[in-house]
C-alpha positions as CSV (number, residue, x, y, z in Angstrom):
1,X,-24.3,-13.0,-19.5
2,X,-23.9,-14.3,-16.3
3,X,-22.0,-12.0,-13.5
4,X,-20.3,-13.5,-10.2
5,X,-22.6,-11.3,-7.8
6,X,-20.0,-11.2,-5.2
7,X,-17.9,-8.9,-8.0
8,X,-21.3,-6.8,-8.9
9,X,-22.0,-6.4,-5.2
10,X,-18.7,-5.0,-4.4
11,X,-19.3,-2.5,-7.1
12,X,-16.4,0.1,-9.1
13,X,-13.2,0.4,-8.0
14,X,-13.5,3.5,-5.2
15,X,-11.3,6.1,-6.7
16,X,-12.2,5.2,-10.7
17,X,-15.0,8.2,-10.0
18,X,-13.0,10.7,-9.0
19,X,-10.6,9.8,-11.9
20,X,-13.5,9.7,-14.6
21,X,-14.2,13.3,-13.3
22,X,-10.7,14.8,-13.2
23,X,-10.3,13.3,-16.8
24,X,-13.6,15.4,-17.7
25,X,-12.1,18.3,-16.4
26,X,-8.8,18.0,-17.9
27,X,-10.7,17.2,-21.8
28,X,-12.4,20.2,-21.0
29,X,-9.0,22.2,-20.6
30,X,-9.2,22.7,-16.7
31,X,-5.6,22.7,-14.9
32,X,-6.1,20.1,-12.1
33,X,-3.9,20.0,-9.4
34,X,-4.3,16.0,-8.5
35,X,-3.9,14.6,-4.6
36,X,-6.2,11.6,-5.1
37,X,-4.0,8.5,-6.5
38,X,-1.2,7.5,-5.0
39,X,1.2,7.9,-8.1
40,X,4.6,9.6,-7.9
41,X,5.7,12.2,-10.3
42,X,9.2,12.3,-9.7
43,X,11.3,10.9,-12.6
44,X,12.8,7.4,-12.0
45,X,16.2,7.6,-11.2
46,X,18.1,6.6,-14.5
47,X,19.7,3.7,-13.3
48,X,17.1,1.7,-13.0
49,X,15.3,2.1,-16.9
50,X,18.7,1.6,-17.9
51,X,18.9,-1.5,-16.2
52,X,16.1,-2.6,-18.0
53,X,16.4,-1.6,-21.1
54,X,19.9,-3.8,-21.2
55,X,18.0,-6.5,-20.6
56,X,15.2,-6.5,-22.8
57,X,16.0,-9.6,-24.5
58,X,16.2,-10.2,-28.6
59,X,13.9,-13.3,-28.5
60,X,10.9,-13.0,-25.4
61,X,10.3,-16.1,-23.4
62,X,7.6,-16.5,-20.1
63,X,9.4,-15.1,-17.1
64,X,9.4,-17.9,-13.9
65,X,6.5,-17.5,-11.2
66,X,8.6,-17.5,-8.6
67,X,11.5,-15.0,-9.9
68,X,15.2,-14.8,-11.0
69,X,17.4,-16.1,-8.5
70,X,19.5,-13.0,-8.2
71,X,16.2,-11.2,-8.0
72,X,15.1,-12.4,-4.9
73,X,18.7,-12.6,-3.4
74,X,18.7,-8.9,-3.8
75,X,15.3,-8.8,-2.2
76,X,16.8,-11.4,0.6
77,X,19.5,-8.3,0.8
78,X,17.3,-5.5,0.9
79,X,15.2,-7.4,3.8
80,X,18.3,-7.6,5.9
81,X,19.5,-3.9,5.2
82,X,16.8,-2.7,6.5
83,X,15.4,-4.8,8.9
84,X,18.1,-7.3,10.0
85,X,15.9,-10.2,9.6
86,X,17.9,-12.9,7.5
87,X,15.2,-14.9,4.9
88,X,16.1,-17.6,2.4
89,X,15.6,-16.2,-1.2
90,X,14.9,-19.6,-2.5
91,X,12.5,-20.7,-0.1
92,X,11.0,-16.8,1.9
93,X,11.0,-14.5,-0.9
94,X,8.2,-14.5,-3.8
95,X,8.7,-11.7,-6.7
96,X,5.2,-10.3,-7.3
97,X,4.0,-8.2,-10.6
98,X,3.6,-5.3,-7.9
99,X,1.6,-5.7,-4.5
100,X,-1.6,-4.9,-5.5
101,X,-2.4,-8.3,-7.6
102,X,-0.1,-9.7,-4.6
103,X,-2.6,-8.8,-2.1
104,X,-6.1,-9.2,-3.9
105,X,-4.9,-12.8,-4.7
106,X,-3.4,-13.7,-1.5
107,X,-7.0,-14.6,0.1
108,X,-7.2,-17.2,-2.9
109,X,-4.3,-19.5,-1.1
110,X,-5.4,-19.9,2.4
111,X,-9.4,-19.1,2.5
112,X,-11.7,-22.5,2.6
113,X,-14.7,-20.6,2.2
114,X,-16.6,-24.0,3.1
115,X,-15.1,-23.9,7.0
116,X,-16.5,-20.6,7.1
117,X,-12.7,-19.1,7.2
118,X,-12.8,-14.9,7.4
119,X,-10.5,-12.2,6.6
120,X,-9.6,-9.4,9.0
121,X,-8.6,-6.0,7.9
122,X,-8.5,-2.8,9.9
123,X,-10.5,0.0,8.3
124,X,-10.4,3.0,7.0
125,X,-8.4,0.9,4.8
126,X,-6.8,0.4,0.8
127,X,-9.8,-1.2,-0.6
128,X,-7.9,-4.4,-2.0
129,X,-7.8,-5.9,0.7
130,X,-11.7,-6.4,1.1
131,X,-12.0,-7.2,-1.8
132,X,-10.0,-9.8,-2.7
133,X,-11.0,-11.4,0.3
134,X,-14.8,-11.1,-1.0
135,X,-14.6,-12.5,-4.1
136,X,-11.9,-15.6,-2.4
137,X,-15.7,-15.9,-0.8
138,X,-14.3,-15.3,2.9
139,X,-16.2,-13.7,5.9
140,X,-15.5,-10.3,6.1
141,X,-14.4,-8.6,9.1
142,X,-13.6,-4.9,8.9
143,X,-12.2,-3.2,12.1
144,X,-12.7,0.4,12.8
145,X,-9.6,2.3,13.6
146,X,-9.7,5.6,15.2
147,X,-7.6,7.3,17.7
148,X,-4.0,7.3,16.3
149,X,-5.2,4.6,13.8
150,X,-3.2,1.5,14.5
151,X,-4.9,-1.6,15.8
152,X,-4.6,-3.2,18.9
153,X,-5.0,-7.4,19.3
154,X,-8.3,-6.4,21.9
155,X,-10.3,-5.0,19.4
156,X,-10.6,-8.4,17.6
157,X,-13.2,-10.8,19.1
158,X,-13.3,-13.1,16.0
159,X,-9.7,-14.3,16.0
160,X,-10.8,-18.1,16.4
161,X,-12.5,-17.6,12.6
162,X,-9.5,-15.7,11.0
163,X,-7.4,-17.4,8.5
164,X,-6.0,-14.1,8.0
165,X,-5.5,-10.9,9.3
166,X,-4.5,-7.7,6.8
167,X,-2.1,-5.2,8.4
168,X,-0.9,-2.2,6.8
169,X,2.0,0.3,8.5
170,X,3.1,2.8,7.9
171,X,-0.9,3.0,7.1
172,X,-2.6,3.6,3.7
173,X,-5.0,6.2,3.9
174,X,-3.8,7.8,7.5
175,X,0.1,8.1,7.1
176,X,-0.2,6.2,10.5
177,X,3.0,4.2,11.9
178,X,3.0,1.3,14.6
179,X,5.6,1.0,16.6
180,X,7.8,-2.6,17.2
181,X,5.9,-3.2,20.4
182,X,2.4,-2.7,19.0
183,X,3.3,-4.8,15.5
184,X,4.4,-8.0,18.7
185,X,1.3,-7.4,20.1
186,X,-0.5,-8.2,17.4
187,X,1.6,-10.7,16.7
188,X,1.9,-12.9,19.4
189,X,-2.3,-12.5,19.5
190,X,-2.4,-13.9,15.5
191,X,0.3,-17.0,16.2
192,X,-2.1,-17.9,19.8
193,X,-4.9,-18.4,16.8
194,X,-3.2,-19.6,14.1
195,X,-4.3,-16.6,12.1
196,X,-1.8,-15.8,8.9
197,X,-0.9,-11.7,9.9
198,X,-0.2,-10.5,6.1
199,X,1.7,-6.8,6.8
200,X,1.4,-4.5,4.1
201,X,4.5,-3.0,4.1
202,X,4.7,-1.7,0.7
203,X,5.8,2.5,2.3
204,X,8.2,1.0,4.7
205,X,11.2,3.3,3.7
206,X,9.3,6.5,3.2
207,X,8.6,8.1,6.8
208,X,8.9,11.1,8.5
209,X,11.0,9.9,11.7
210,X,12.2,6.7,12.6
211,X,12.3,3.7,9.8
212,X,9.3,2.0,10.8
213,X,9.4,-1.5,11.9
214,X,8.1,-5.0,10.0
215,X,6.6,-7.7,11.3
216,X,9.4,-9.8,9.9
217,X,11.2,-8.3,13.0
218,X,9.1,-10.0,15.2
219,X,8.8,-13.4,14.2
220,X,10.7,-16.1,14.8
221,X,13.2,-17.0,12.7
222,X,11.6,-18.7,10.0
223,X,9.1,-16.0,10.2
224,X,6.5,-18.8,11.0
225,X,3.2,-17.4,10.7
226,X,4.2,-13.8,8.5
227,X,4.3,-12.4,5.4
228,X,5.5,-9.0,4.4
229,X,4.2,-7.4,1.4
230,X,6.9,-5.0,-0.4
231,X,6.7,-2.8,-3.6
232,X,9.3,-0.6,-5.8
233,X,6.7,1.5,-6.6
234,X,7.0,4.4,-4.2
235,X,10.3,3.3,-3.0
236,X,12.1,3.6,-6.2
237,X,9.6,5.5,-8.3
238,X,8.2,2.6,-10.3
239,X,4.9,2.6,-10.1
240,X,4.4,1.4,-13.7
241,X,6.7,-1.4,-13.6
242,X,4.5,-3.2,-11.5
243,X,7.1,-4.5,-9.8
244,X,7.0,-6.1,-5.4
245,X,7.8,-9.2,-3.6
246,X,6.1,-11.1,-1.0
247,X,8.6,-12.7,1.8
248,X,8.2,-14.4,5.1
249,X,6.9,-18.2,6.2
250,X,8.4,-20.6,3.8
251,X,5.0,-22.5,3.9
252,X,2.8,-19.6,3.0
253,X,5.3,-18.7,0.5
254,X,5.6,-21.9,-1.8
255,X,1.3,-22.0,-1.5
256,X,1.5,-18.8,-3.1
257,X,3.8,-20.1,-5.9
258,X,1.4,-22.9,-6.6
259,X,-1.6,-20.6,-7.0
260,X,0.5,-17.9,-9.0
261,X,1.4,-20.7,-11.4
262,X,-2.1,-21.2,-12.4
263,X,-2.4,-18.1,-12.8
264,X,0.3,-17.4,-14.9
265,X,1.3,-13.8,-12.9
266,X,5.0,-13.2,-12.7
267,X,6.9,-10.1,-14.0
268,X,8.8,-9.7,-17.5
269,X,12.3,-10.7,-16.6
270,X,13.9,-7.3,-18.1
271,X,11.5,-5.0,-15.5
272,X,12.7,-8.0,-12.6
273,X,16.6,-6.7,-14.0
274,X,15.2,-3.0,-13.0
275,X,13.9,-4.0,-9.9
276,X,17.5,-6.0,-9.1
277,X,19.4,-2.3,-9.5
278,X,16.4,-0.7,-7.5
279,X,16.6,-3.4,-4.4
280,X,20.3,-3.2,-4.4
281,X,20.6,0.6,-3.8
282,X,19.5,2.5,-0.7
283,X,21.0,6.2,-1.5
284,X,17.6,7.0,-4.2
285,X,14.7,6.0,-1.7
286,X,16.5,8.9,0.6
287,X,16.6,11.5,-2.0
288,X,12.7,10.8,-2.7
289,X,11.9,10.8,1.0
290,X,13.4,13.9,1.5
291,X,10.8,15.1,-1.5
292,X,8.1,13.7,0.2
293,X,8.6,15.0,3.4
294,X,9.0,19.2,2.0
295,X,5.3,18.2,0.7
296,X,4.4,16.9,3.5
297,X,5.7,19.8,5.6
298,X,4.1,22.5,3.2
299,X,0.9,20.6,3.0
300,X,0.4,20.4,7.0
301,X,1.3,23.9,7.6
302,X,-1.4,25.2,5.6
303,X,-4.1,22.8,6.8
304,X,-3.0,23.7,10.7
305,X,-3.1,27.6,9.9
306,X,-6.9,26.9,9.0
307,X,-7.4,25.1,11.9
308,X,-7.8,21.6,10.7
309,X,-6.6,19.0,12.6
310,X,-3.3,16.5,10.4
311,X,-4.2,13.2,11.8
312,X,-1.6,10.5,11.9
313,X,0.3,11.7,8.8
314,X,3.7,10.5,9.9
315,X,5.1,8.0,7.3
316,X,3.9,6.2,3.4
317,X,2.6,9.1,1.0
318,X,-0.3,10.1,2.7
319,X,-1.8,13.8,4.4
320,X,-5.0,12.3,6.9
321,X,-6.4,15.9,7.6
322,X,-9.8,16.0,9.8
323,X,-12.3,18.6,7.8
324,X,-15.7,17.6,9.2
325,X,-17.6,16.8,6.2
326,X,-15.2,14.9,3.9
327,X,-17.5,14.8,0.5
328,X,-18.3,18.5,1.0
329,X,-14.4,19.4,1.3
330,X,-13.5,17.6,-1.3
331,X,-16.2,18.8,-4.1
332,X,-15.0,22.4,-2.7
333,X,-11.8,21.2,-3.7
334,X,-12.2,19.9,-6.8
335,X,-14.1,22.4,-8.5
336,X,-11.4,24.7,-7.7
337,X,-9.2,22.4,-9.7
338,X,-7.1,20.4,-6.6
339,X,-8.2,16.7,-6.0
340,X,-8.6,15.2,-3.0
341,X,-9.8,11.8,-1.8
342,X,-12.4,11.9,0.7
343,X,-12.4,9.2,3.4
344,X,-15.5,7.9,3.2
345,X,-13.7,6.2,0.0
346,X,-11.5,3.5,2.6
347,X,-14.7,2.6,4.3
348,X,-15.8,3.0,7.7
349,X,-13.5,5.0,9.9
350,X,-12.9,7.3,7.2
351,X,-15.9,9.6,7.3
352,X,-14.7,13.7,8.4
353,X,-11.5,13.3,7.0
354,X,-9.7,14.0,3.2
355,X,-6.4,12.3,2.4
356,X,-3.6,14.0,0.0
357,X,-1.3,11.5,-1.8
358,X,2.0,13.7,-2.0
359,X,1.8,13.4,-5.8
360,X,1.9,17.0,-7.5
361,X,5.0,18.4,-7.6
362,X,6.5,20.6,-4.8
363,X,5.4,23.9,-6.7
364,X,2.3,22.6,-7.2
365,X,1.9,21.8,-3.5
366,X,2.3,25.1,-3.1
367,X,0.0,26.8,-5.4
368,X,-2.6,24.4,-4.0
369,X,-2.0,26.3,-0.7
370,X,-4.1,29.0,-1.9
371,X,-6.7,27.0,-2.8
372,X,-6.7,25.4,0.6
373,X,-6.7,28.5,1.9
374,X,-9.8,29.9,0.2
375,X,-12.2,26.6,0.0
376,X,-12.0,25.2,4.0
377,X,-11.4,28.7,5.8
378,X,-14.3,28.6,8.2
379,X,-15.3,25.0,7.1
């Protein structure tokens, strides 16, 4: 059998390991107390599974690539709830079968790998981004973050080669938040290049402060030049629903719907009924971020006590704490039954640091305290 040797090269998924593992321990009848994936436990509010199951229809037909209309209208809403930017659902707004597929496939539309076209994307960083870019057969150029982790236009040097850049706030492993200036910055820099900035904005409304901006906010008003990446699944607790949306440029948009058509990838149309009720409310993404934050706040204080230093930390799902050797901590960790993801796992830029996804339950945040507490005293 023949293999595509960019897909070998890139090798497993980074966090499957640390899941084969736990499941191990968890056969074996070990009580795991689990940070690593990014994966809510907090029950769906009801609303929205009884949304969908009033739509699940009596005869099943293929769903439209680009979405139901009222679908993205309520997406169209959402967009100008929150951020004030006005987009047209028919020709700015794409519903997506989650972000995840939505961003590994994005490279597919606007990479000529014959031009020599590369793909930007800051690092320590969710690994989809790379790697969709890879196998699109792009020129990969990871940029190390460090510092308070958000990236500034000067630390690019090979914006003339970028047909896209990938930018992710608030940040995916570090919890880090740009600010409205910073996000222009970058920008005004990608539209002097004609590089596509793709914003991963999939934890916009969970944050510790301030709603965090998007860089639909700072576009033009055709949002020439932008795409925002947004997902239900932390938002509204539907992670297996699979269920996001892709808006900005018109022109970036309706390549996406071609190369989605060939593909075939567009949700059922009872979960896109769910995600209608989900888009349409804003009083249940509170109530979860409220969650989030006790965690958060639980989490920090025990890692501070011990002297470790919480690094960005301050919006998505994520605790960034500095622990020096990151695969040390986190084998400490786990063999006293609490997973962690080290950060070697998001690449370069990650090394001396573990990240917490604010998962486990509130209780359970708290009796991983202990454990804390007795593996990385002194470490």
């Amino acid at each position: 059998m023949h293999a595509n040797p960019v897909l070998t090269s890139l090798g497993t998924y980074p966090m499957a390991p640390l899941q084969e593992k736990a499941r191990a321990m968890r056969a074996a009848g070990e009580t795991l107390i689990d940070f690593s994936l990014g994966d809510p436990r907090e029950p769906t509010p009801t609303f929205i599974p009884d949304a969908l199951k009033a739509a699940v229809p009596t005869v099943s037909q293929y769903p439209t690539t680009a979405g139901l209309p009222a679908l993205r209208s309520a997406i169209a809403d959402y967009v100008m709830r929150r951020f004030g930017v006005t987009v047209d659902p028919d020709r700015q707004v794409l519903a997506t079968s989650g972000a995840k597929e939505a961003i590994f496939s994005t490279a597919f539309a606007f990479v000529d790998k014959d031009a020599g076209d590369a793909v930007i994307w800051p690092t320590p960083a969710y690994p989809v981004y790379e790697r969709g870019a890879a196998l699109a057969g792009a020129e990969l150029i990871p940029v190390r973050l460090d510092g308070d982790f958000v990236l500034r236009p000067a630390q690019i040097d090979t914006w003339d080669r970028a047909a896209l850049l990938w930018i992710n706030y608030p940040h995916n492993p570090t919890g880090a938040v740009a600010s409205r200036d910073q996000l222009q910055a970058i920008h005004d820099t990608a539209r002097a290049h004609e590089t596509l900035v793709c914003s991963d904005e999939c934890y916009a409304d969970i944050y510790e402060h301030e709603p965090p901006p998007s860089i639909l906010q700072v576009a033009d008003d055709r949002s020439t030049g932008v795409l925002s990446y947004l997902s239900l699944s932390k938002r509204s607790g539907m992670t297996g629903y699979r269920s996001g949306a892709i808006v900005g440029d018109a022109d970036a948009i309706h390549l996406l719907r071609e190369l989605r058509s060939s593909t075939g990838t567009a949700s059922p149309e009872f979960v896109q009924a769910a995600a209608i009720a989900a888009w349409s409310d804003d009083a249940h993404p509170e109530v979860r971020r409220k969650i989030f934050s006790t965690k958060r706040a639980i989490l920090s204080e025990a890692f501070t006590s011990l002297g470790h230093r919480v690094a960005a930390s301050e919006g998505a799902l994520y605790l960034w704490v500095a622990v020096g050797d990151d695969a040390a901590a986190s084998r400490r960790l786990l063999d006293a039954g609490v997973i962690v993801s080290p950060g070697t796992a998001f690449g370069s830029g990650g090394e001396g640091y573990i990240r917490l996804a604010l998962v486990p339950t509130v209780e359970e945040c708290e009796a991983a305290v202990g454990v804390v507490r007795s593996c990385l005293t002194g470490s």
